[in-house]
N, C-alpha and C positions, 0 to 999 in steps of 0.2 A: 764967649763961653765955649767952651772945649766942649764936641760933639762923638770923639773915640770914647770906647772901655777897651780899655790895656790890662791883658792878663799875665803875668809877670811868675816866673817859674820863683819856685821859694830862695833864699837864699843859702846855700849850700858848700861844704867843701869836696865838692865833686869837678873832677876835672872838664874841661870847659870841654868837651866832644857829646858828654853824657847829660852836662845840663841841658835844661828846656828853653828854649826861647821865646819871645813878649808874641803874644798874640792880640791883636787889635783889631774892632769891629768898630765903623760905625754906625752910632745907634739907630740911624734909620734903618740899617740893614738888622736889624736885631728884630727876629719873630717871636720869641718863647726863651726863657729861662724858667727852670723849674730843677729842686731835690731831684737825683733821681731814687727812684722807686724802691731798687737794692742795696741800695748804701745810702744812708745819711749824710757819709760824709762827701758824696761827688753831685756835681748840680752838673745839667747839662743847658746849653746855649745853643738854639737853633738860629742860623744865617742865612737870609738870603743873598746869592751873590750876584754876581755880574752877569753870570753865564745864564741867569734865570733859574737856578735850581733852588734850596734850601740845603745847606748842610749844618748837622747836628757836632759840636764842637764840645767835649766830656773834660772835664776840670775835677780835681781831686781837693779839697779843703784840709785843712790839720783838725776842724773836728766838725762834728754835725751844726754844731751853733755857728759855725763861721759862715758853712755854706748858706745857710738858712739866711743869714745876713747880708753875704752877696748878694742870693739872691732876691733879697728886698729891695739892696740897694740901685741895681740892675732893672728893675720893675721900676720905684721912682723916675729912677733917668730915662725909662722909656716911655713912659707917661707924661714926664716933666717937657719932654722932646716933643710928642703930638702934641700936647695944650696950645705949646709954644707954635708950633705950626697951623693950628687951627686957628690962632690968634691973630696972625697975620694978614 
């Protein structure tokens, strides 16, 4: 089982300097996903890294129901991830 979440900039005809590129966590490093507060349609992703800090990583959705659906999805796989650890 694949242990990344790959955030993948939308698909676009924007010239390749201006597009975003795949940002990828792995889910042990994943502290918090949540809507954010001002807009429905951006969730943010808090990270801890390597360095020992946490950084907050801000993502845009095409509408409030997508994000809300990430981040369910993102929540599962991080639950699905400690069971499986605690399991072991």
């Amino acid at each position: 089982m694949h242990r990344s979440l790959h955030f993948m900039p939308p698909e676009a005809n924007l010239p390749a300097l201006t597009r975003g590129r795949t940002t990828s966590f792995h889910v042990s490093a994943v502290r918090d996903c949540k809507v954010s507060r001002r807009s429905a349609t951006s969730f943010k992703i808090v990270v801890h890294t390597k360095r020992g800090v946490d950084k907050r990583y801000d993502f845009e959705a095409e509408s409030a129901e997508q994000a809300r659906e990430i981040v369910e999805v993102v929540r599962r796989v991080m639950e699905f991830y400690r069971n499986e650890r605690r399991a072991r």
